[in-house]
N, C-alpha and C positions, 0 to 999 in steps of 0.2 A: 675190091670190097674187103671191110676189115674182119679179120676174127671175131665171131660172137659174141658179143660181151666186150670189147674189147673199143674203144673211142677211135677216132678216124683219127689218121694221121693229122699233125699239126704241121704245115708249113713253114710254120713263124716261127718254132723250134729251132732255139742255138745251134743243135748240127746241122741243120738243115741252111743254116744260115752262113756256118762255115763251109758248109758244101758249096755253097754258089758264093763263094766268096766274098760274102758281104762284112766278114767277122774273120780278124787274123789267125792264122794257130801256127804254132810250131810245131811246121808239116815232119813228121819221120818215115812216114813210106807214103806212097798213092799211087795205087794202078786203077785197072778199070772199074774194079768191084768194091774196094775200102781205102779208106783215109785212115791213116794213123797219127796221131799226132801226142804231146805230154800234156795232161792235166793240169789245170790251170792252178789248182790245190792241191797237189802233190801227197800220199798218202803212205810213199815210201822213196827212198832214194829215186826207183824208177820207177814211177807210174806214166805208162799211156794207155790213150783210146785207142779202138781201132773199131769205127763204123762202115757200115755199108754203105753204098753209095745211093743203094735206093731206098724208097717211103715206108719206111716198117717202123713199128712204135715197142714192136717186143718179140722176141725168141720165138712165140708162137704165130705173131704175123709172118712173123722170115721164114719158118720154115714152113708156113702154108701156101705161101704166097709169092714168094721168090725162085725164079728159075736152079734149076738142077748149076746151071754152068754159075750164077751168083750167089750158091750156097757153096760149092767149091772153091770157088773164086777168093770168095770172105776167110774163110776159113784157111785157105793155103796162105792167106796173106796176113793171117793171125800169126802162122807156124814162121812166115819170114820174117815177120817183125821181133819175136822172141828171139833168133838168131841172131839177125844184125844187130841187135842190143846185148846179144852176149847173156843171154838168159838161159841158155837151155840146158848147160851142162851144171852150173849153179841150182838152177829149178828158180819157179818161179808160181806167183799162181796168177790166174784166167778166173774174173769174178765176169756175170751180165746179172745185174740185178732188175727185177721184173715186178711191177707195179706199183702201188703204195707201200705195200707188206716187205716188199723185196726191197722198197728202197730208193728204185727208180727215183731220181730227178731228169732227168732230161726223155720226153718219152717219143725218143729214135733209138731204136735199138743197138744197145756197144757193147763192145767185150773191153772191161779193165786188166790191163797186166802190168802186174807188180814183181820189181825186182829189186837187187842190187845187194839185199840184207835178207839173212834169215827175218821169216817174216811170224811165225811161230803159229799157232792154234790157230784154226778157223772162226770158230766160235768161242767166246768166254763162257762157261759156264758156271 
Protein backbone atom coordinates (compact mmCIF):
# COMPACT_ATOMS: atom_id res chain seq x y z
CA UNK A 1 0.00 0.00 0.00
CA UNK A 2 1.33 3.44 -0.97
CA UNK A 3 2.15 6.42 1.31
CA UNK A 4 -0.71 8.89 1.67
CA UNK A 5 -0.86 11.07 -0.86
CA UNK A 6 1.50 9.61 -2.71
CA UNK A 7 0.33 7.69 -6.42
CA UNK A 8 0.91 3.80 -6.68
CA UNK A 9 3.80 2.66 -8.03
CA UNK A 10 4.21 2.51 -11.85
CA UNK A 11 5.39 -0.59 -13.36
CA UNK A 12 6.13 0.63 -16.70
CA UNK A 13 8.55 3.02 -15.08
CA UNK A 14 12.25 3.08 -16.94
CA UNK A 15 13.88 1.49 -13.55
CA UNK A 16 11.46 -0.74 -13.21
CA UNK A 17 12.14 -1.66 -16.80
CA UNK A 18 15.84 -1.76 -16.28
CA UNK A 19 15.28 -3.93 -13.40
CA UNK A 20 13.80 -6.76 -15.39
CA UNK A 21 15.89 -6.22 -18.01
CA UNK A 22 13.94 -5.16 -20.51
CA UNK A 23 16.09 -1.62 -21.05
CA UNK A 24 20.07 -1.83 -21.14
CA UNK A 25 22.32 0.20 -18.58
CA UNK A 26 25.55 0.34 -17.71
CA UNK A 27 25.49 -1.94 -14.73
CA UNK A 28 28.35 -0.62 -11.96
CA UNK A 29 27.31 -2.53 -8.94
CA UNK A 30 24.08 -5.14 -8.35
CA UNK A 31 23.43 -7.03 -5.29
CA UNK A 32 20.25 -8.21 -3.82
CA UNK A 33 18.84 -4.86 -2.77
CA UNK A 34 20.27 -1.99 -5.55
CA UNK A 35 21.38 -1.58 -9.05
CA UNK A 36 23.74 1.08 -9.78
CA UNK A 37 24.45 1.97 -12.91
CA UNK A 38 25.80 5.82 -15.02
CA UNK A 39 23.29 8.19 -16.07
CA UNK A 40 22.34 8.15 -19.35
CA UNK A 41 22.85 12.30 -19.28
CA UNK A 42 25.59 12.78 -17.28
CA UNK A 43 25.50 15.92 -15.02
CA UNK A 44 29.26 15.71 -13.95
CA UNK A 45 32.20 13.63 -14.81
CA UNK A 46 30.66 10.81 -12.64
CA UNK A 47 27.12 10.68 -12.27
CA UNK A 48 25.31 7.30 -11.34
CA UNK A 49 22.07 5.84 -10.01
CA UNK A 50 21.82 3.62 -7.56
CA UNK A 51 17.97 2.19 -7.14
CA UNK A 52 16.37 -0.18 -5.01
CA UNK A 53 15.41 -3.32 -6.20
CA UNK A 54 11.94 -2.97 -4.87
CA UNK A 55 8.45 -0.83 -5.80
CA UNK A 56 9.04 2.42 -4.12
CA UNK A 57 8.19 5.77 -6.02
CA UNK A 58 9.94 8.02 -3.31
CA UNK A 59 12.07 8.22 0.08
CA UNK A 60 8.99 8.26 1.98
CA UNK A 61 7.52 5.06 0.27
CA UNK A 62 11.06 3.21 1.08
CA UNK A 63 11.30 4.12 4.34
CA UNK A 64 7.67 3.27 5.20
CA UNK A 65 7.41 0.39 3.36
CA UNK A 66 10.73 -1.35 2.87
CA UNK A 67 12.15 -4.05 5.04
CA UNK A 68 14.80 -2.99 7.86
CA UNK A 69 17.44 -5.56 6.00
CA UNK A 70 16.49 -3.54 2.33
CA UNK A 71 16.89 -0.19 3.83
CA UNK A 72 20.45 -1.44 4.92
CA UNK A 73 20.95 -3.29 2.20
CA UNK A 74 20.36 0.03 -0.30
CA UNK A 75 22.17 2.06 1.61
CA UNK A 76 25.41 -0.03 2.26
CA UNK A 77 25.43 -0.28 -1.34
CA UNK A 78 25.15 3.46 -1.92
CA UNK A 79 28.49 3.70 0.49
CA UNK A 80 30.22 0.79 -1.86
CA UNK A 81 29.47 2.23 -4.90
CA UNK A 82 30.97 5.87 -3.91
CA UNK A 83 34.15 3.58 -3.09
CA UNK A 84 34.66 1.55 -6.01
CA UNK A 85 34.28 4.90 -8.06
CA UNK A 86 36.93 6.34 -5.93
CA UNK A 87 34.66 9.14 -4.63
CA UNK A 88 35.03 9.08 -1.06
CA UNK A 89 38.16 10.56 -0.04
CA UNK A 90 37.71 13.43 -2.99
CA UNK A 91 33.91 13.97 -1.62
CA UNK A 92 31.19 13.75 -3.57
CA UNK A 93 27.42 14.51 -3.33
CA UNK A 94 24.20 12.09 -2.85
CA UNK A 95 21.13 14.03 -4.37
CA UNK A 96 17.20 11.74 -4.39
CA UNK A 97 15.01 14.19 -5.65
CA UNK A 98 11.28 13.78 -4.50
CA UNK A 99 8.27 14.63 -6.52
CA UNK A 100 7.40 17.42 -8.94
CA UNK A 101 8.78 20.16 -6.61
CA UNK A 102 11.87 18.05 -6.08
CA UNK A 103 12.41 17.29 -9.55
CA UNK A 104 11.70 13.71 -9.70
CA UNK A 105 11.58 12.42 -13.22
CA UNK A 106 11.49 8.93 -13.02
CA UNK A 107 9.06 8.03 -10.08
CA UNK A 108 11.08 4.90 -8.50
CA UNK A 109 12.92 5.91 -5.92
CA UNK A 110 17.13 6.68 -6.52
CA UNK A 111 19.93 8.30 -4.92
CA UNK A 112 22.26 10.33 -7.65
CA UNK A 113 25.95 10.48 -6.99
CA UNK A 114 28.09 12.86 -8.42
CA UNK A 115 31.69 12.89 -8.65
CA UNK A 116 34.89 13.33 -10.38
CA UNK A 117 35.17 17.38 -10.13
CA UNK A 118 34.63 19.81 -7.46
CA UNK A 119 31.11 20.16 -8.02
CA UNK A 120 30.64 23.75 -6.12
CA UNK A 121 27.29 25.30 -4.29
CA UNK A 122 24.13 23.37 -3.95
CA UNK A 123 21.87 25.83 -4.66
CA UNK A 124 22.44 29.15 -6.97
CA UNK A 125 21.19 31.78 -5.16
Amino acid sequence: MPVSGLPPYDPANIFARILRGEIPCRKVHEDAFALAFHDIAPQAPIHVLVIPKGPYCSFADFSAQASAEEIAGFFRAVGQVARDLGLEAPGYRMLANMGAHGGQEVPHFHVHLFGGQALGPMLAV
